[in-house]
C-alpha positions as CSV (number, residue, x, y, z in Angstrom):
1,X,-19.8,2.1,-0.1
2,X,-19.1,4.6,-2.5
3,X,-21.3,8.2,-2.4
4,X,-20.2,11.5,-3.9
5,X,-21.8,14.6,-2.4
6,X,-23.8,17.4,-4.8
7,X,-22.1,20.1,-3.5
8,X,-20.0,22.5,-4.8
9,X,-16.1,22.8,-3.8
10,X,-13.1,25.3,-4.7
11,X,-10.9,23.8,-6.8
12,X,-8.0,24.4,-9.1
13,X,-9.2,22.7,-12.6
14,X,-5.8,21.9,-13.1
15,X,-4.5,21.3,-10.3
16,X,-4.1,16.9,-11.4
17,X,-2.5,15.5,-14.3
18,X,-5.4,14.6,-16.3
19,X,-3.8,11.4,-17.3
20,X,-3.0,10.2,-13.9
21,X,-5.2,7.2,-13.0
22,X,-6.9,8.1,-9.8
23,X,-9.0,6.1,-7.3
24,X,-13.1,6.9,-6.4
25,X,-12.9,8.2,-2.9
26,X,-15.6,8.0,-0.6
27,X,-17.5,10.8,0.2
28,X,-20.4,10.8,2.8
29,X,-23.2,11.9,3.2
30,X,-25.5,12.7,-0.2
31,X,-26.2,15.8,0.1
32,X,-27.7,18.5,-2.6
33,X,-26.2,20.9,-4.3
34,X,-25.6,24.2,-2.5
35,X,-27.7,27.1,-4.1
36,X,-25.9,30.0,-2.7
37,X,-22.3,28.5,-3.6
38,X,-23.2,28.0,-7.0
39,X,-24.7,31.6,-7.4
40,X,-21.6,33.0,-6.3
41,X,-19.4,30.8,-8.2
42,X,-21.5,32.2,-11.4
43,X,-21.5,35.7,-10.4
44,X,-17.6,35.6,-10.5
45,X,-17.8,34.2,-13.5
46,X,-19.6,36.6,-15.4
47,X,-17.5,39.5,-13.8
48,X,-14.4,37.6,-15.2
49,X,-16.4,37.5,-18.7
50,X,-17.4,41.0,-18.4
51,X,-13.7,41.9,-18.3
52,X,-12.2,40.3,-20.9
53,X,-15.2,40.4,-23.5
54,X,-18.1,43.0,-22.5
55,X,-21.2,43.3,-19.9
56,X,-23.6,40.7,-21.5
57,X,-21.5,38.6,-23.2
58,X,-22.6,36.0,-20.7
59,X,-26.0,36.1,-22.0
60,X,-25.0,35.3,-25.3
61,X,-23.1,32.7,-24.9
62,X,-25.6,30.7,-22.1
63,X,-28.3,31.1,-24.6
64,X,-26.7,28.8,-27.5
65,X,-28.2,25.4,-27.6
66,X,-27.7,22.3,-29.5
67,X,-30.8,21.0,-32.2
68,X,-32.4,19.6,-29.5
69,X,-32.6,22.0,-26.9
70,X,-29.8,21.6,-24.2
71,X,-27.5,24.6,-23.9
72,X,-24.2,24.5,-25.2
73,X,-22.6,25.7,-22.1
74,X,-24.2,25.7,-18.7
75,X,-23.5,26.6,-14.8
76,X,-20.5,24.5,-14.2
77,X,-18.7,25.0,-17.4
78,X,-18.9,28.5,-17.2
79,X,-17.5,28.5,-14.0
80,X,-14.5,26.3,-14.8
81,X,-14.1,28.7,-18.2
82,X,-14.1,31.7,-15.9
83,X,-11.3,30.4,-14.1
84,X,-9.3,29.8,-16.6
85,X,-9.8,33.1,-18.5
86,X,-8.9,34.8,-14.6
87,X,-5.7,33.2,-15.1
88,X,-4.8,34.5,-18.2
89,X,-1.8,36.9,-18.4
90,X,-2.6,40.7,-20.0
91,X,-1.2,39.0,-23.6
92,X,-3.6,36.2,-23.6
93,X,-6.4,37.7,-22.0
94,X,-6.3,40.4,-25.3
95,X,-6.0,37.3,-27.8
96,X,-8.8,36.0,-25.9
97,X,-11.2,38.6,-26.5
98,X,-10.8,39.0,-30.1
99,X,-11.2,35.3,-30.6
100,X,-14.1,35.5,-28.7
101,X,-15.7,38.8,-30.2
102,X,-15.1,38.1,-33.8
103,X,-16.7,34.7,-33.1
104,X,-20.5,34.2,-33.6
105,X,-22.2,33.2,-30.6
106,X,-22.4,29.3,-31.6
107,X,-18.6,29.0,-32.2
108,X,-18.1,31.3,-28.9
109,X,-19.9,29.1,-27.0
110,X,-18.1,26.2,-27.6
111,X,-14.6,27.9,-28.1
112,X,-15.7,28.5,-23.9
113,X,-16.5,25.2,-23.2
114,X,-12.8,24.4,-24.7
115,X,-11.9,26.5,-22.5
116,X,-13.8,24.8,-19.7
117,X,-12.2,21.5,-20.3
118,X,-8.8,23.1,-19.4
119,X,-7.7,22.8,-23.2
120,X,-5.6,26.0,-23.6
121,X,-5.8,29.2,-25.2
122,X,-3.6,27.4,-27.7
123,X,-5.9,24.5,-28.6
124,X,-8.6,27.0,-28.7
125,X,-7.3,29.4,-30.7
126,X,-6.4,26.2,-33.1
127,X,-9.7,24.9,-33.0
128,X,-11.5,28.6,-33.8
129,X,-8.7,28.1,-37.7
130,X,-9.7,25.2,-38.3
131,X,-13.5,25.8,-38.2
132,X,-13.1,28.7,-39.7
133,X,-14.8,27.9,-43.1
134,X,-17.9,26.7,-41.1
135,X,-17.6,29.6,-38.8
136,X,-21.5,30.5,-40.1
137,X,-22.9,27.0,-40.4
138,X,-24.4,26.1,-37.5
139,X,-25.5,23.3,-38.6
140,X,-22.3,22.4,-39.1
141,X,-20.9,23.4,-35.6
142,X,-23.6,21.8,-33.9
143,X,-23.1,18.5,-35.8
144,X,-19.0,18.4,-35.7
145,X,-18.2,19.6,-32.4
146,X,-21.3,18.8,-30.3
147,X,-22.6,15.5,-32.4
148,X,-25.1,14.3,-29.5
149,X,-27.6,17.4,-29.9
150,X,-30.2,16.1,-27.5
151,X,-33.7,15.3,-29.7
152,X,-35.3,12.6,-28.5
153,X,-35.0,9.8,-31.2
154,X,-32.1,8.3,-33.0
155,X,-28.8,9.4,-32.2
156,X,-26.7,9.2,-35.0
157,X,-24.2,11.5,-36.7
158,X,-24.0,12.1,-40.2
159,X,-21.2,13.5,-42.3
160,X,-20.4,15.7,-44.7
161,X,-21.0,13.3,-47.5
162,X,-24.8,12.2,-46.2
163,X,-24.0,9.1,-45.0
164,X,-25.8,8.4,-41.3
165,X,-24.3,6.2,-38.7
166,X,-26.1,5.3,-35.3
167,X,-24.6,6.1,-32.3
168,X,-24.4,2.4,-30.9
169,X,-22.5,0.1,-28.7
170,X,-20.4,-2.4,-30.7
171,X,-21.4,-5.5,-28.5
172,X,-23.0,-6.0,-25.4
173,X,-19.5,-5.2,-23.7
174,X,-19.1,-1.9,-24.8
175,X,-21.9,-0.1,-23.5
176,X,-19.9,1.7,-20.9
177,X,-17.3,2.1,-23.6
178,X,-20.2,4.1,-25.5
179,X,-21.1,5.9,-23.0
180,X,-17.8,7.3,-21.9
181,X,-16.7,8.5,-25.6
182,X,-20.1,10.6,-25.8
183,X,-19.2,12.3,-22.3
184,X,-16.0,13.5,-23.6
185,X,-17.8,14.3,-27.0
186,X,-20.1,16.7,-24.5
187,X,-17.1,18.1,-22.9
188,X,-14.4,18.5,-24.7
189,X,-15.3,20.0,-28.9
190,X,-12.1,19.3,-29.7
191,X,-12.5,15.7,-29.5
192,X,-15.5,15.9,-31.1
193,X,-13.7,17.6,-34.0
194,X,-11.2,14.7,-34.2
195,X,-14.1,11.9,-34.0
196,X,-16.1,13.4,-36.7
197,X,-13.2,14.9,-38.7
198,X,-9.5,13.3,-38.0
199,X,-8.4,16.9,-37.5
200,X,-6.0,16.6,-34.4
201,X,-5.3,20.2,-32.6
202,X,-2.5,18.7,-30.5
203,X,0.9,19.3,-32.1
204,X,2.4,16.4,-31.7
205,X,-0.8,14.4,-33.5
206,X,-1.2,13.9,-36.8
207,X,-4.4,14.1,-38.6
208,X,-6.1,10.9,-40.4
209,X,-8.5,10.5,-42.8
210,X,-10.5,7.1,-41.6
211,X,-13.9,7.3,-41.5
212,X,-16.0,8.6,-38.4
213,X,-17.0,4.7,-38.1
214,X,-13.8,3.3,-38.0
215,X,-12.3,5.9,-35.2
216,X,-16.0,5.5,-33.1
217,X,-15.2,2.0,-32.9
218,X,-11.5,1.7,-32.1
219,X,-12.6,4.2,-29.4
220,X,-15.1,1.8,-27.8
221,X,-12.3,-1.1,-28.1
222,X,-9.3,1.5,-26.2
223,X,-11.6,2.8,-24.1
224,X,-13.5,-0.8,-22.9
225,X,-10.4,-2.2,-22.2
226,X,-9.0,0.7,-20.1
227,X,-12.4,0.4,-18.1
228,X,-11.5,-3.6,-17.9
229,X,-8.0,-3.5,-17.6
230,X,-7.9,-4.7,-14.0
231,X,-11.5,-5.6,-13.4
232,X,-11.6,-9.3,-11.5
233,X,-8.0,-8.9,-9.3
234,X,-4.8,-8.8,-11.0
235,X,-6.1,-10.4,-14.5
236,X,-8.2,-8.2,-17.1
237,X,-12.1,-8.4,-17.5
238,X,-13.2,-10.0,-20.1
239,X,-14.1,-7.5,-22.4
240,X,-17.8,-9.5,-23.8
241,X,-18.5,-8.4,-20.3
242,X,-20.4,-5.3,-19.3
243,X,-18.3,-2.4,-17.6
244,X,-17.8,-2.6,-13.8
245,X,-19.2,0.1,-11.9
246,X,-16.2,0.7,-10.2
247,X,-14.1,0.6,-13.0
248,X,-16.4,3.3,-14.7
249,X,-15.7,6.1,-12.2
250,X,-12.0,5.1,-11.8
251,X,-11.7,5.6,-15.5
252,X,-13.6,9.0,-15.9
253,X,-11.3,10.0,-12.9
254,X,-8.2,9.6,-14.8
255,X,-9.6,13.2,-17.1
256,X,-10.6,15.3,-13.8
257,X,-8.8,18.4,-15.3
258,X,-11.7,17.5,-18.5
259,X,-15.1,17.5,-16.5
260,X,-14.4,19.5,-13.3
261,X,-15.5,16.6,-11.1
262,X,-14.5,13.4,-9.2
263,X,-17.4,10.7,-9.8
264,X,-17.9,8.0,-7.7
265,X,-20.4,4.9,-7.7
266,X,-23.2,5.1,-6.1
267,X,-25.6,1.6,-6.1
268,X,-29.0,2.0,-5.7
269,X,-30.6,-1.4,-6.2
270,X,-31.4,-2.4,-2.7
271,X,-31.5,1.4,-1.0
272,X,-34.4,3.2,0.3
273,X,-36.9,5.0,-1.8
274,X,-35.5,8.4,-0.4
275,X,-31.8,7.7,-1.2
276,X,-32.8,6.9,-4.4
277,X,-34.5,10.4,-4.8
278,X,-31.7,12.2,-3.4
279,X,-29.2,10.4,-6.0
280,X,-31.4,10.9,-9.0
281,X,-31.9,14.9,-7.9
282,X,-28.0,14.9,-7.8
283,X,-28.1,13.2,-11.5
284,X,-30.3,15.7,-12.9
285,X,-28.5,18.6,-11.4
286,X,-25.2,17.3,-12.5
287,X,-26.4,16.6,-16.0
288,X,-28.2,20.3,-16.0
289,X,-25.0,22.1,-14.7
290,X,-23.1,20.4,-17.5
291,X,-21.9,17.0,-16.2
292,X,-23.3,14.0,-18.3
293,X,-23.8,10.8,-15.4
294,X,-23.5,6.8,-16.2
295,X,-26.5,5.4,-15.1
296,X,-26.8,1.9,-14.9
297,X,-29.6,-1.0,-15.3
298,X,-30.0,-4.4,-14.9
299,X,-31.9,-6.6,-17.1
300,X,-32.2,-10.3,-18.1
301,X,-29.0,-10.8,-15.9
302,X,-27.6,-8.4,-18.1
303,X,-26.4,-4.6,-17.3
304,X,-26.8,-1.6,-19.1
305,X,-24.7,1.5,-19.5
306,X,-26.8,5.3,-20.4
307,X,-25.4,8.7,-19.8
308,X,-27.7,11.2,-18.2
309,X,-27.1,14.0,-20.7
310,X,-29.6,16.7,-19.7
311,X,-32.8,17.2,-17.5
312,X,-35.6,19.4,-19.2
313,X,-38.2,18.8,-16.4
314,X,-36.1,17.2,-13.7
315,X,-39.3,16.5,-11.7
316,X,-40.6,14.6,-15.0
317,X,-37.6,12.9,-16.3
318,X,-33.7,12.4,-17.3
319,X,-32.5,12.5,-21.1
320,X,-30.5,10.1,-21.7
321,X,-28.6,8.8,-24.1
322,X,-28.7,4.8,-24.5
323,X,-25.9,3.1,-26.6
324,X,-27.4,-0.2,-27.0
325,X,-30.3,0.8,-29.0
326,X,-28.5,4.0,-30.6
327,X,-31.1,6.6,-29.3
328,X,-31.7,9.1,-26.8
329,X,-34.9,8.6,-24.5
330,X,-36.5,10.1,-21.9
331,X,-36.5,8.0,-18.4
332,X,-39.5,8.8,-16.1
333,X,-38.2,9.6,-12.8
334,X,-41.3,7.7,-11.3
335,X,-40.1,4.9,-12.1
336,X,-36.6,5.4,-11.6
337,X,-37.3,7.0,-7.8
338,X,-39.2,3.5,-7.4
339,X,-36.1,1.8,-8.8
340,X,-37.5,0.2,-11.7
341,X,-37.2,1.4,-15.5
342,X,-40.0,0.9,-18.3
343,X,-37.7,0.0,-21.1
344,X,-37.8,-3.2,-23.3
345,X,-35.1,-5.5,-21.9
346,X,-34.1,-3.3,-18.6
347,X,-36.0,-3.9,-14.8
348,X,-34.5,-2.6,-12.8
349,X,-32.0,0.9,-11.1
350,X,-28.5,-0.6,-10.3
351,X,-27.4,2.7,-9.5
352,X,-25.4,6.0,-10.7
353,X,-21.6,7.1,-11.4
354,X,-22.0,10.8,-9.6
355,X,-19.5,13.3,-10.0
356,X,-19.0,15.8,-6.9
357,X,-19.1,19.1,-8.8
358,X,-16.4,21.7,-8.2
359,X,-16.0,25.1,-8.8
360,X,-12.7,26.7,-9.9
């Protein structure tokens, strides 16, 4: 069985090729995240802030939030962003800071969690040009580089032009598929810029002008067959079906240098009512510290794929967003700790794909 623990480990963010495919490892016991660890960890963060862009700087930048009310950067991506900005020679650390400065605090705050998916000062400084005509739009930022902005109701993104498309799963096989693409969205803004845009900040990329349709669902198609590639033995999944579990983590574990964390399944349908509590407590931390978490459902023999994306109340429920209906809903934890869900079509908890948080 597959668990990942809560707590918080030292790490070098980039330390694994990011496109190495890498096994879930098992990890036991469940256990929650460690309090002290993480205030520490942020502590030396905002010291490493402090000295490249100011005392308070920290502030600013935690206190951006999408439309909907989930901060732009949180705990663990600061963390992983202070790292990186420790390991920055004299030269960089100074281009750094004046990126960062002459940035306002919407555009700083997600040129940092750039930086926190162990993009490159290079990719960042590339990403803070090509924005730069929107540099005072918020609206703009929020929509292009965040997309998922956390209101409860339809998730959809709309372009410069007006036109709306919903956020959904292409077929009843490409819910994990969704799911997956929305994470990195979260994570990394500069491939949110290329989904909603076709501006590419890697040199060797070239740009495209499709539509924000057309690359959303080639996306699901790459991505669900990567998932599936080598999901019943040594022959591919069928890709009508849903995502395996186990195929999930191993797929978000090939991008390990992206979200700062090794996930891992962890089924739920048939475990104690206290196991279940201590999962979903690890869900909503890792989705408050930053980490978006599959969680899956079963239903009319059917599964379903959402992504934990953020915890208001954690006591009251998880935010999450759901890619066969296009929307993002609230999930009562009551009836998730009781392993149930009161959603049209969905009974029951199968369980969670947890990341094991680390620190850098």
């Amino acid at each position: 069985m597959h668990d990942v623990r809560g707590m918080l480990h030292r790490v070098r963010p980039h330390a694994r090729d990011p496109d190495s495919p890498v096994d879930p490892v098992e990890i036991d016991p469940l256990v929650p995240v460690d309090p002290i660890a993480l205030a520490q960890a942020e502590e030396l963060a905002r010291t490493r802030f402090d000295k490249v862009l100011g005392t308070g700087a920290v502030d600013s930048l935690l206190a951006v939030c999408r439309p909907g009310g989930a901060p732009v950067l949180s705990t663990h991506r600061l963390v992983r962003a202070g790292h990186w900005l420790d390991e920055l020679v004299p030269e960089e650390a100074q281009r750094a800071e004046m990126m960062l400065t002459g940035a306002n605090p919407a555009l700083a705050a997600y040129l940092t969690l750039l930086l926190a998916a162990g993009r490159g000062l290079a990719t960042v400084e590339r990403l803070a040009g090509s924005v730069q005509a929107y540099r005072r739009d918020f609206r703009w930022l929020h929509h292009h580089l965040g997309v998922l902005g956390g209101n409860l109701g339809p998730a959809e993104f709309i372009d410069d032009d007006g036109a709306r498309l919903r956020l959904r799963q292409q077929s009843a096989g490409h819910g994990g598929a969704a799911a997956v693409i929305l994470m990195r969205v979260l994570l990394d803004p500069a491939f949110a810029l290329w989904l909603t845009t076709g501006i590419r900040l890697e040199d060797d990329e070239a740009e495209d002008d499709l539509p924000f349709e057309q690359r959303f669902r080639a996306q699901q198609d790459a991505v669900s067959v990567a998932i599936n590639r080598r999901g019943v033995g040594p022959a591919p999944r069928p890709r009508f079906l849903p995502a395996p579990p186990a195929g999930l983590a191993k797929f978000v574990n090939r991008f390990t240098s992206l979200t700062g964390g090794r996930f891992a399944w962890v089924p739920l349908d048939e475990s104690s009512h206290d196991r279940r509590v201590a999962a979903l407590d690890a869900t909503a931390a890792a989705a408050s510290a930053g980490l978006p978490v599959p969680v899956l459902f079963e239903g009319s023999g059917d599964r379903a794929v959402m992504l934990a994306i953020w915890a208001p109340d954690p006591a009251a429920a998880l935010r999450c967003y759901d890619p066969a209906a296009g929307l993002v809903v609230d999930v009562a934890r009551a009836d998730l700790d009781a392993g149930r869900v009161g959603i049209a079509g969905l009974d029951r908890l199968e369980g969670v794909v947890l990341p094991e948080l680390t620190l850098g």
